[in-house]
C-alpha positions as CSV (number, residue, x, y, z in Angstrom):
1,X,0.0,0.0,0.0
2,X,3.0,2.3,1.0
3,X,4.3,2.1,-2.3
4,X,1.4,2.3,-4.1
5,X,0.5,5.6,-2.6
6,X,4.5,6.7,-3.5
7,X,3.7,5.8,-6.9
8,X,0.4,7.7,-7.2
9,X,1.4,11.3,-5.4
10,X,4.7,10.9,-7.8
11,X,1.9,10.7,-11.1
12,X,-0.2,13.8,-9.4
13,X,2.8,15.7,-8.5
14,X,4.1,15.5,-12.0
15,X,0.4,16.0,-14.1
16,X,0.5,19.4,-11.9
17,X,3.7,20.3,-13.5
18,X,2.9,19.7,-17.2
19,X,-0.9,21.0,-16.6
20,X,0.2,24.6,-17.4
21,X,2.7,24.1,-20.3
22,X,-0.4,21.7,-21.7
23,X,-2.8,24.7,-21.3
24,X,-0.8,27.2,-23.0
25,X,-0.8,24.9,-26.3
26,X,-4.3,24.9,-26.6
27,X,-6.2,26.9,-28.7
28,X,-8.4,29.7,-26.5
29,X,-11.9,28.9,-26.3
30,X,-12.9,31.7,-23.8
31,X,-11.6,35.0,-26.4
32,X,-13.7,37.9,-25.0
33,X,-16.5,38.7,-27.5
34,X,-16.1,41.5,-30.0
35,X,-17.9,44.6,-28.4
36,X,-20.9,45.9,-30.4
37,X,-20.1,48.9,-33.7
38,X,-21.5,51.7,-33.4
39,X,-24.3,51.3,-35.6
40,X,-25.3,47.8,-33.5
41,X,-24.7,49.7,-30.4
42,X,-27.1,52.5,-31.7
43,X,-29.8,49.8,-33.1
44,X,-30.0,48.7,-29.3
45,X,-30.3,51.9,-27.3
46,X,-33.4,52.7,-29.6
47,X,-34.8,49.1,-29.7
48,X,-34.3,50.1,-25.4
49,X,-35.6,53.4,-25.9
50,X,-38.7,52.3,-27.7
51,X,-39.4,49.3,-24.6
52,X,-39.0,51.8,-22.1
53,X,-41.7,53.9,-23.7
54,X,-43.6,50.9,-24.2
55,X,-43.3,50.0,-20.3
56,X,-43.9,52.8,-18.6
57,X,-46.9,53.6,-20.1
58,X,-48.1,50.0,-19.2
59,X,-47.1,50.5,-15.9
60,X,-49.3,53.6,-15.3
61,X,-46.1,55.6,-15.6
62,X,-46.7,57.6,-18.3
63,X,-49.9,57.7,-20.2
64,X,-51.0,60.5,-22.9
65,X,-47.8,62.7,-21.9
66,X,-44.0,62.4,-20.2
67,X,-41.1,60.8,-22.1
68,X,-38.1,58.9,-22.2
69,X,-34.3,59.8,-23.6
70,X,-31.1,58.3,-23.7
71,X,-28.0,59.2,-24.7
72,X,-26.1,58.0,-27.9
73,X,-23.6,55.3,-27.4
74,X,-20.3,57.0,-27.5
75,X,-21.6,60.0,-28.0
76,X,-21.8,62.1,-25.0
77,X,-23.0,65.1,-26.6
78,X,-26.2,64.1,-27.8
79,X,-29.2,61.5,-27.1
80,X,-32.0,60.1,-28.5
81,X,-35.8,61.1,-28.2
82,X,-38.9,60.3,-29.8
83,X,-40.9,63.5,-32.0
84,X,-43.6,64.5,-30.2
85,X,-45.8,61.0,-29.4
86,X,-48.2,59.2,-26.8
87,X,-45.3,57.0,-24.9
88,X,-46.9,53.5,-26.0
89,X,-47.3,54.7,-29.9
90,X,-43.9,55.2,-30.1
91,X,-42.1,53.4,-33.1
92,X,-37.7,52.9,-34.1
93,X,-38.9,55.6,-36.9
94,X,-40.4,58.6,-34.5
95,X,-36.7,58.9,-32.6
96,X,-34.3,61.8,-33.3
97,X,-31.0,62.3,-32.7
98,X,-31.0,66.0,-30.3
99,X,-27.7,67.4,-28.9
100,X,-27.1,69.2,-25.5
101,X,-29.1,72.5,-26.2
102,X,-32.2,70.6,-27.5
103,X,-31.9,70.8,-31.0
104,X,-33.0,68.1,-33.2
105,X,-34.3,68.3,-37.3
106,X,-37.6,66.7,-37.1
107,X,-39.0,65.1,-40.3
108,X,-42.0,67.1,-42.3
109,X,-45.1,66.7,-40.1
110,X,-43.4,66.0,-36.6
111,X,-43.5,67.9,-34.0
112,X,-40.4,67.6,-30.9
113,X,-41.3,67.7,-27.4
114,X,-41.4,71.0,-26.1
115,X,-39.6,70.1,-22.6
116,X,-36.4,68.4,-24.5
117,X,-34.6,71.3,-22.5
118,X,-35.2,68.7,-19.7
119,X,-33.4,65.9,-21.4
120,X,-30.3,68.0,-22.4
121,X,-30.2,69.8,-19.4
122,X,-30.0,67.0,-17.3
123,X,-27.1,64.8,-19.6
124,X,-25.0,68.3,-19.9
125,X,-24.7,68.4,-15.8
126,X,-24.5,65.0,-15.1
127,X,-21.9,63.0,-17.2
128,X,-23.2,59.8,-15.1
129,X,-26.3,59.9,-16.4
130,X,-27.2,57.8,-19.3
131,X,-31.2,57.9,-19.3
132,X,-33.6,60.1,-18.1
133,X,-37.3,60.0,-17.4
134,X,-40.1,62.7,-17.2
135,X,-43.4,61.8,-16.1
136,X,-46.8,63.4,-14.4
137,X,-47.4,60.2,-12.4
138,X,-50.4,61.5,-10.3
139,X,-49.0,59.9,-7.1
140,X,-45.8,62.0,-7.3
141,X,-47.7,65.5,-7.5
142,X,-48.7,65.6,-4.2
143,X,-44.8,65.5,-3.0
144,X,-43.7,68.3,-4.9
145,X,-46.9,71.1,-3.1
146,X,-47.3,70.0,0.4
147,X,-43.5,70.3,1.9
148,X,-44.0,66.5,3.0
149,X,-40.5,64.7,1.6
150,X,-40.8,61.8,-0.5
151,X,-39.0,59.8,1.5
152,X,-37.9,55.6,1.2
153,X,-40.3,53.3,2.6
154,X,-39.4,50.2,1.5
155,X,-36.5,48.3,-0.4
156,X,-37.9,49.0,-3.8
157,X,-37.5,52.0,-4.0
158,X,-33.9,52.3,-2.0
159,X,-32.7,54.6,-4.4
160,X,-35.0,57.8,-3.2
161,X,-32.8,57.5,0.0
162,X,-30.5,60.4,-0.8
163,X,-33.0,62.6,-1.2
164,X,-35.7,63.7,-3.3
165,X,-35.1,68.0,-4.4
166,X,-38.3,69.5,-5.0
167,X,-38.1,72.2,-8.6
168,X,-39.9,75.1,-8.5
169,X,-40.9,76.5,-11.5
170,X,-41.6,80.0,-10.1
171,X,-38.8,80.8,-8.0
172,X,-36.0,79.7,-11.6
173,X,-38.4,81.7,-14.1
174,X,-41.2,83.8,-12.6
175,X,-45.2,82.9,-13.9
176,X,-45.1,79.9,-16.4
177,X,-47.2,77.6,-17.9
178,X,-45.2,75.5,-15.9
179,X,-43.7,73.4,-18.6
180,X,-39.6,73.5,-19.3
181,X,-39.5,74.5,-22.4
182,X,-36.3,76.8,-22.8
183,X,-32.3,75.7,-21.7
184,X,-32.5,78.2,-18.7
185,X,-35.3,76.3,-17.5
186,X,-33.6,73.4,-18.0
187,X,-30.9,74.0,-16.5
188,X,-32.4,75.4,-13.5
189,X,-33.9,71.7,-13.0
190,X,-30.7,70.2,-13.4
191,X,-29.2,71.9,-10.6
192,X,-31.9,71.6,-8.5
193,X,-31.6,67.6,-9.7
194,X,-28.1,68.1,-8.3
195,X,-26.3,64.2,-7.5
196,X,-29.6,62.7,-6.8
197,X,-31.9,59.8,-8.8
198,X,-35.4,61.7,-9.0
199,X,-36.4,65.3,-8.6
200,X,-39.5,66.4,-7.8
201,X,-41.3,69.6,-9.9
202,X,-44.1,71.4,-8.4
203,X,-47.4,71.3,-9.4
204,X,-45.7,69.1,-12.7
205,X,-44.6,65.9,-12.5
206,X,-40.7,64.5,-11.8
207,X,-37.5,63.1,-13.4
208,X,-35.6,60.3,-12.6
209,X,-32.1,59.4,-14.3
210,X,-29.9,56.4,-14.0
211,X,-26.9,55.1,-15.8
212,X,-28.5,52.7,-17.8
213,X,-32.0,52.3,-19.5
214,X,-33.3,49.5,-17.6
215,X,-32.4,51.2,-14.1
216,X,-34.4,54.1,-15.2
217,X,-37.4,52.4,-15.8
218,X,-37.0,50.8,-12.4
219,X,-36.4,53.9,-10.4
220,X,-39.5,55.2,-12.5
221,X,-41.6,52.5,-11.9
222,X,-40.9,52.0,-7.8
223,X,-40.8,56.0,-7.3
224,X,-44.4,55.7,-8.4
225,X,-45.2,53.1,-6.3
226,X,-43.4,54.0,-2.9
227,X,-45.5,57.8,-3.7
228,X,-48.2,55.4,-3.1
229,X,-47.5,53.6,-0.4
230,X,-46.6,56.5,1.6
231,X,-49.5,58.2,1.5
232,X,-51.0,55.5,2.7
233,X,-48.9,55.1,5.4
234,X,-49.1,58.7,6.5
235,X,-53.0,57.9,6.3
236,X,-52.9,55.3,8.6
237,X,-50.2,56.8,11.4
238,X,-48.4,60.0,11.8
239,X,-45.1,58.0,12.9
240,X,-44.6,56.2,9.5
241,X,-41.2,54.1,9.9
242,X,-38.8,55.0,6.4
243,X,-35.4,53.4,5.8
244,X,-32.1,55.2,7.1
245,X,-29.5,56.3,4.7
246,X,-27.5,52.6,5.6
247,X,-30.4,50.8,4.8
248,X,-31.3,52.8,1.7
249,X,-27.9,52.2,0.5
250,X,-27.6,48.9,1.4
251,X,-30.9,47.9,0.0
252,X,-30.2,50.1,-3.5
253,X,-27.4,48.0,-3.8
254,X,-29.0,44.2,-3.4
255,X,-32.3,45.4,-5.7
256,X,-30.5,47.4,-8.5
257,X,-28.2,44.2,-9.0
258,X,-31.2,42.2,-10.1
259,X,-32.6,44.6,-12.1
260,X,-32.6,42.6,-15.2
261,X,-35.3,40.5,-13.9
262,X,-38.0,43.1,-13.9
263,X,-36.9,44.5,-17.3
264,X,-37.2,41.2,-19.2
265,X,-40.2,41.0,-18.0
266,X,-42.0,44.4,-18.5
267,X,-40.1,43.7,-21.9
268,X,-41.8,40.9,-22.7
269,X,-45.0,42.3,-21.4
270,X,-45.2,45.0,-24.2
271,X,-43.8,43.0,-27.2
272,X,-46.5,43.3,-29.7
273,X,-48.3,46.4,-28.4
């Protein structure tokens, strides 16, 4: 037995010798994949852009009005938008290519959004930011006129934990129709945006950015929600228990890793619509 186990760590000893010299003959069958041209890179963010239209309308995010944007692959300096559109109509053919003051060529017969000072506003501040979100969710509105804080209240929506900045329209540009429709404007959001995921604008609606398409649509959809649930909370008892910045953090970084979930499936949802 004694010798037979000699034998046997003397085989292993020498197989781990002449495992790596054996490896680096072989041919690689793990190469990295090439990463996506321009043009493919392009073809997705609109096939994304288009989805997230698509979703947040079914979701109750958007209906009739608000939008979605996000920027051109490799191309900080401008993003993508649809013309003037119902969220759930829109098509690959309605986007247009805008850059960072708003300005776009649309095609004979379209219209572009008047608050696209919004979108270019926000991507000029905040180099992070790779999609952005307006909506008039009714839940929301209530947050941005009463002074109460929309505030984290469960794990969904984590990512309100740093805050929630409240725009006002009046104090950046006087009596308005209340819609952003110049740079200033804009701009005046975007600072009031600051570092944070969502903004609030009074007696309007919000915006929420993320660094990625599919993250925007879950901040948009849980912001919605967690407006919700708060106000029923506060309903029920004036000591409403939120999250605390470690949790928020904490909890934004668990859900937002498993994001993908939620976006195959509100993509699958709308396929066809």
């Amino acid at each position: 037995m004694t010798s037979f186990l000699h034998r046997f760590s003397s085989l292993a000893l020498l197989a781990a010798a002449l495992a790596p010299a054996a490896r680096a003959q072989q041919p690689a069958t793990s190469a990295a994949q090439p990463s996506a041209s321009p043009d493919q890179a392009r073809a997705k963010a609109v096939d994304d852009l288009v989805a997230a239209n698509r979703i947040l309308a079914d979701q109750g995010v958007l209906d009739a009005y608000g939008r979605v944007s996000i920027r051109v692959p490799g191309d900080p300096k401008h993003f993508l938008l649809a013309r003037s559109v119902a969220p759930e109509l829109v098509t690959p053919a309605d986007i247009l290519e805008h850059d960072l003051e708003g300005n776009a060529t649309a095609p004979p017969g379209a219209a572009l959004f008047g608050e696209r000072f919004i979108h270019a506003a926000v991507y000029a501040a905040r180099p992070d930011v790779q999609a952005v979100v307006h909506n008039h969710a009714p839940s929301l509105i209530p947050f941005g006129v009463t002074g109460v804080p929309l505030r984290p209240l469960y794990h969904m929506s984590a990512f309100l934990g740093a805050g929630v900045p409240v725009f006002d329209i009046r104090t950046a540009g006087g009596e308005t129709d209340m819609l952003v429709k110049t740079l200033p404007l804009g701009q005046a959001l975007a600072k009031t945006l600051g570092a944070n995921n969502a903004a609030l604008m009074r007696g309007h609606g919000a915006v929420v950015v993320a660094p990625d398409m599919p993250r925007a649509v879950f901040r948009s959809v849980y912001a919605e929600q967690n407006a919700r649930l708060q106000a029923q909370a506060m309903q029920l008892s004036s000591k409403v228990t939120y999250l605390d910045p470690e949790e928020a953090k904490k909890a934004q970084a668990t859900m937002e890793a498993t994001v993908a979930r939620p976006w195959e499936l509100w993509r699958r949802k709308v396929q066809g619509k």
